[in-house]
N, C-alpha and C positions, 0 to 999 in steps of 0.2 A: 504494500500500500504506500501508495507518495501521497504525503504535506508538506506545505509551503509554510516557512517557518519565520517570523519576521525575527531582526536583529535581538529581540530583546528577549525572547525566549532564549535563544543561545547565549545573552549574557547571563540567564535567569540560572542555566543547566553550569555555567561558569563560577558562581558564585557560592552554590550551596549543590551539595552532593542528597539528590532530592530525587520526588520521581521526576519532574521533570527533568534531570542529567539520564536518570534509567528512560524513560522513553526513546529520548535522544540517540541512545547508544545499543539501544534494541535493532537487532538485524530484521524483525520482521517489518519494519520501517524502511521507508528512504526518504529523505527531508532534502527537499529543495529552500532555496533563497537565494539573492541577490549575492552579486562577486563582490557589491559595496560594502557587507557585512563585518567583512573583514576590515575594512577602513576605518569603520562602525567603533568594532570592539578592538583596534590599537588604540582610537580616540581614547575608549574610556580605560585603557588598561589600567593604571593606576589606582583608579576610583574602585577599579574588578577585582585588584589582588589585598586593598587594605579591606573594602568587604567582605572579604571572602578568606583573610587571613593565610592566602598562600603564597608561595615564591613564586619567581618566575619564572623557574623551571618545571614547577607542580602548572602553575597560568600552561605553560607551552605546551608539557605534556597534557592537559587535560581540552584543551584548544584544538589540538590534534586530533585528539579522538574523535570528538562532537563533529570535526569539519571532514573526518573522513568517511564520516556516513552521512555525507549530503552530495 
């Protein structure tokens, strides 16, 4: 099944390890959006890793994942 995922759900699945991050990263899924999204969420990275209490390399790895199933 394909959904169109706006920016802010992938910052939402960024932020807190939730079900929104398990949908995300569910294979019976495939998420579409925008190539902007990514422009999107370096904009707010800062804002993403003090909310969310991670590094930047936890940010990368877990940015990875979510953008390799879309």
């Amino acid at each position: 099944m394909r959904f169109v995922v706006d920016t802010s759900r992938i910052i939402a699945a960024l932020i807190k390890d939730s079900a929104s991050r398990n949908i995300h990263l569910s294979d019976k899924c495939e998420f579409l959006t925008i190539n902007f999204a990514q422009s999107e969420i370096d904009e707010h990275k800062q804002e993403i890793l003090e909310k969310a209490r991670i590094s930047e390399s936890e940010f990368g790895e877990v940015l990875s994942l979510l953008m390799s199933h879309r």
